[in-house]
KELO-417828 format. One line per field, with one value per residue (C-alpha): residue number from 1; chain; x, y, z. Coordinates in Angstrom, 1 decimal, decimal comma, always signed. Layout:
<recs>
resi	[NUM/...];
chain	[A/...];
X	[X/...];
Y	[Y/...];
Z	[Z/...];
</recs>
This chain:
<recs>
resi	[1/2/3/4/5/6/7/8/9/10/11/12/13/14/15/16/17/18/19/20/21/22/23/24/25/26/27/28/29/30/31/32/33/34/35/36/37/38/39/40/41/42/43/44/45/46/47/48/49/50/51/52/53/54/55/56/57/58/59/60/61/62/63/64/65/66/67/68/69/70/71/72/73/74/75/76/77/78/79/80/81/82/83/84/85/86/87/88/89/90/91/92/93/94/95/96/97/98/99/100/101/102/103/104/105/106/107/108/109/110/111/112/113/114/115/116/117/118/119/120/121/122/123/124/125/126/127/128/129/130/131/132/133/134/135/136/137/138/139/140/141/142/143/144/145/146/147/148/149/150/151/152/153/154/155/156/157/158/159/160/161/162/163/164/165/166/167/168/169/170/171/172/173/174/175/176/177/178/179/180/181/182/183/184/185/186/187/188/189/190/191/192/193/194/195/196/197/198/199/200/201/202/203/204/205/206/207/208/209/210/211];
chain	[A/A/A/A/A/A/A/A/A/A/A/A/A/A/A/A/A/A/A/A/A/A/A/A/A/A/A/A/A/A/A/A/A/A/A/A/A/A/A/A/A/A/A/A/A/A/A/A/A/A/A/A/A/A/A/A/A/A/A/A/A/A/A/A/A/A/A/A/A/A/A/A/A/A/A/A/A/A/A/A/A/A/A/A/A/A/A/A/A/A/A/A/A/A/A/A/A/A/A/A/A/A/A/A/A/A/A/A/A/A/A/A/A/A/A/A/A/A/A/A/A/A/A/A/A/A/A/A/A/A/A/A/A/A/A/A/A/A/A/A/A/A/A/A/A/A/A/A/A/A/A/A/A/A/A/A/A/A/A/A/A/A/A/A/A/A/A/A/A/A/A/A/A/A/A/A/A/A/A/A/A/A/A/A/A/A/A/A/A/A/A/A/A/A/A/A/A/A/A/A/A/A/A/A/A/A/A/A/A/A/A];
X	[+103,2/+100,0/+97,7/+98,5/+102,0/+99,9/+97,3/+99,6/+101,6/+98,3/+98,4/+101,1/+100,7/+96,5/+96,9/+99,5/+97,2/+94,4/+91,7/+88,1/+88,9/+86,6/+83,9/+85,7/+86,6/+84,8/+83,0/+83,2/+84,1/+80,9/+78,8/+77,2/+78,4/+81,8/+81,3/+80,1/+83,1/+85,5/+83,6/+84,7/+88,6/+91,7/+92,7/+92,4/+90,3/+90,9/+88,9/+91,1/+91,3/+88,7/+86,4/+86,8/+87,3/+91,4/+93,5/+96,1/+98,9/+100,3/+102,9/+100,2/+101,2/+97,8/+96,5/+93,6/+91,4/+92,9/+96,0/+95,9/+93,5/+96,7/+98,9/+96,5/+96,2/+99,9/+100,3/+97,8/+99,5/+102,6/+101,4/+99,1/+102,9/+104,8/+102,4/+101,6/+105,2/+105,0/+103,6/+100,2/+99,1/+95,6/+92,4/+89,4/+88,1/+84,6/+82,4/+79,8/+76,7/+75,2/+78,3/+78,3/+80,5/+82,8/+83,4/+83,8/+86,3/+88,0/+88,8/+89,9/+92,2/+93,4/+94,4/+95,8/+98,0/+99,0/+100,5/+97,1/+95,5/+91,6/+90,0/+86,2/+84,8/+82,1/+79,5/+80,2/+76,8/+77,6/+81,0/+79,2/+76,8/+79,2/+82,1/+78,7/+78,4/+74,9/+75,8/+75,5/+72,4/+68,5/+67,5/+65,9/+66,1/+68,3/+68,9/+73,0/+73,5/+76,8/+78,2/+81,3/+84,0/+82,8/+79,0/+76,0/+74,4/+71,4/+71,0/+68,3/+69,9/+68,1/+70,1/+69,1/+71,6/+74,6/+74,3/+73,7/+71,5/+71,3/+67,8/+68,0/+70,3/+70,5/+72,4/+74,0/+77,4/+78,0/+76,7/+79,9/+82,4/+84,2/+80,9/+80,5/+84,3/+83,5/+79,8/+82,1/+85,1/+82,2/+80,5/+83,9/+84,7/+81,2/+81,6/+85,3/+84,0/+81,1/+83,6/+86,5/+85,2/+87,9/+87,2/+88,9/+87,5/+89,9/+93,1/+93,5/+96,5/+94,0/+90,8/+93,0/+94,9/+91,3/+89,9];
Y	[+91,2/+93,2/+95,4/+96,4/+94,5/+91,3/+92,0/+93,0/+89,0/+87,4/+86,6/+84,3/+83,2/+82,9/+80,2/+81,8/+85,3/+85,1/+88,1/+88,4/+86,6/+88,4/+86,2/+83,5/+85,0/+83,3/+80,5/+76,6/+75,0/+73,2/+77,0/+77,1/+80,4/+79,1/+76,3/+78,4/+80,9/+77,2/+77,1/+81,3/+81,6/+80,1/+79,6/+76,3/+76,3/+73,7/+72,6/+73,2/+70,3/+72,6/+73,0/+75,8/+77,4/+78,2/+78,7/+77,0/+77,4/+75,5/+74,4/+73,2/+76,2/+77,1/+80,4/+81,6/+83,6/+85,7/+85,7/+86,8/+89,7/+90,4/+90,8/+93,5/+95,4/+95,2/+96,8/+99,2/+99,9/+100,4/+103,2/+104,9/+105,0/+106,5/+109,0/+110,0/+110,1/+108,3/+104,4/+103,0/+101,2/+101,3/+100,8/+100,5/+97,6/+97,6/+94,4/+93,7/+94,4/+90,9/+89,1/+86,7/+86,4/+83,8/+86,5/+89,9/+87,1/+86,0/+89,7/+91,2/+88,4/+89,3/+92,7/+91,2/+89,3/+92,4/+93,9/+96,0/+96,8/+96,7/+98,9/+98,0/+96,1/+98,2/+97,9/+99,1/+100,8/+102,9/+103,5/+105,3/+107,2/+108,4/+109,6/+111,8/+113,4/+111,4/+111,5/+115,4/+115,2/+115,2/+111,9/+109,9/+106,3/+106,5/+103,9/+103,3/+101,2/+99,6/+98,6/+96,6/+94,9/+91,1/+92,4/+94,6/+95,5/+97,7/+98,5/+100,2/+102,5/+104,2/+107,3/+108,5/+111,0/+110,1/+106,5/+103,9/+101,2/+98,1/+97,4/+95,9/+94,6/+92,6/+91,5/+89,6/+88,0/+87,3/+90,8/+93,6/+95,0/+91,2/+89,6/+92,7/+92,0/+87,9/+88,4/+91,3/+88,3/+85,3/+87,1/+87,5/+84,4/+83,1/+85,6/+84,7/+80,5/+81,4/+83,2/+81,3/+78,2/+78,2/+77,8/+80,3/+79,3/+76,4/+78,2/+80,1/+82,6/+83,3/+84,0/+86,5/+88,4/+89,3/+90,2];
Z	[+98,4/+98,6/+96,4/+93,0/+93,2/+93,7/+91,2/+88,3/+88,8/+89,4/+85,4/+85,9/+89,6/+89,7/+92,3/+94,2/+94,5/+97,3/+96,9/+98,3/+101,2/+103,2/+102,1/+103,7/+106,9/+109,8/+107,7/+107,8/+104,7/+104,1/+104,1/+101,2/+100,3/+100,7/+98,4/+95,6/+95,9/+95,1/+91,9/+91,0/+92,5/+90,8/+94,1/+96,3/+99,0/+101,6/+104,8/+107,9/+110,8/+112,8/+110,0/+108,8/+104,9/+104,6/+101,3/+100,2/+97,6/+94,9/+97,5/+99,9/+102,5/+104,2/+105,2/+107,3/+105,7/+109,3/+108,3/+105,0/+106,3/+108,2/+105,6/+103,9/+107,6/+107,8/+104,8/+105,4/+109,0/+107,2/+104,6/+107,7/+109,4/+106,9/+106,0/+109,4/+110,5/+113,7/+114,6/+115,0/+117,6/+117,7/+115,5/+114,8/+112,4/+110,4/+109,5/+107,4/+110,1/+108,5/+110,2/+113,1/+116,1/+114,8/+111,5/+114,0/+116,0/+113,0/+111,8/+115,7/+115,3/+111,8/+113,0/+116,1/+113,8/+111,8/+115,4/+115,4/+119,5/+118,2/+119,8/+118,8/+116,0/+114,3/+111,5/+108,5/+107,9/+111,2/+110,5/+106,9/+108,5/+111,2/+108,1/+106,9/+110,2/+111,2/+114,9/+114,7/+113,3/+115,0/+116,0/+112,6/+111,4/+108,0/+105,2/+104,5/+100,5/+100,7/+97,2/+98,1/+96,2/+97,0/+98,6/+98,5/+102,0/+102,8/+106,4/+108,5/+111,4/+114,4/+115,2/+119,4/+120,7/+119,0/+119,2/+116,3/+116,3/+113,6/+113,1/+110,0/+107,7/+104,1/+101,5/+99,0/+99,6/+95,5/+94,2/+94,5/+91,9/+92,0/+91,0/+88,2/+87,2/+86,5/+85,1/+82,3/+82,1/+81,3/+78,6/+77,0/+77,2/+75,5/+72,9/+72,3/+72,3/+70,2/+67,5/+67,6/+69,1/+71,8/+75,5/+77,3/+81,2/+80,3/+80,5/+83,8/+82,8/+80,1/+82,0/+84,6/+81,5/+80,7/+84,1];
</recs>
């Protein structure tokens, strides 16, 4: 199950439930980044036989952070289907413009999975600036914010006759409306320790009823 479905029985099933993912995408277990998201998930995260950072469940199935991108852009494929009356074939996929070509590989491949023909792999800074009608505009060099839900990017972009060009990008991995979320769900918790002198970070189905 995907989206709200998922969230509403992650109280009960917080190792079953795999979200923010798309930090994991495309990076070897040993990343640093990927070793400080084992220390905020309920989840398990495991190291693959090729190195990389995978997910596994309480029954030890394991998951590429691919495949379980799939499972979202199935979903999404589905609802773009039944409220456009006819199938989808083809689409167009945005990443972060910070990530490598392992990460742009790892998420053609997740829409591959999901029965998706990808046409182009795009930044997400130029996929912003081209839903506010940039490419119409004169040629200028613009600044695009992007406040996700795992990551906050600033990007420069060069805009010459319609086409975009990265020519700088930055960003924090750990700062989006996830990080917001657990910084909200720790000071809870302290307050709740500091009152009642009971450690909620110790009981899992506890620290997900509150986020």
């Amino acid at each position: 199950i995907v989206g709200m479905p998922a969230r509403r029985q992650s109280v009960t099933n917080a190792q079953n439930t795999f979200y923010a993912t798309k930090r994991l995408i495309g990076r070897r277990f040993d990343d640093n980044e990927v070793q400080k998201d084992m220390q905020i998930v309920p989840f398990k995260i495991t190291k693959a036989s090729n190195g990389d950072a995978w997910v596994q469940s309480s029954k030890g199935k394991l998951y590429s952070p691919s495949q379980v991108g799939a499972f979202i852009l199935t979903k999404m494929k589905e609802t773009a289907e039944s409220y456009l009356g006819h199938s989808v074939k083809n689409a167009v996929v945005t990443v972060p413009a910070y990530f490598n070509d392992s990460q742009r590989q790892a998420t053609k491949d997740a829409g591959q999975i999901a029965g998706l023909n990808v046409l182009r792999v795009i930044n997400e800074p130029t996929a912003a600036a081209l839903a506010y009608g940039m490419d119409k505009t004169d040629d200028k060099v613009i600044a695009v914010y992007d406040l996700g839900g795992g990551t906050f990017d600033v990007s420069i972009l060069e805009i010459q006759k319609g086409v975009f060009e990265v020519k700088s990008t930055n960003g924090d991995t750990f700062l989006g409306g996830e990080d917001f979320d657990n910084a909200i769900v720790n000071y809870l918790a302290a307050e709740f320790k500091r009152d009642q002198g009971v450690d909620l970070k110790k009981d899992v189905m506890a620290m997900q009823r509150l986020k």
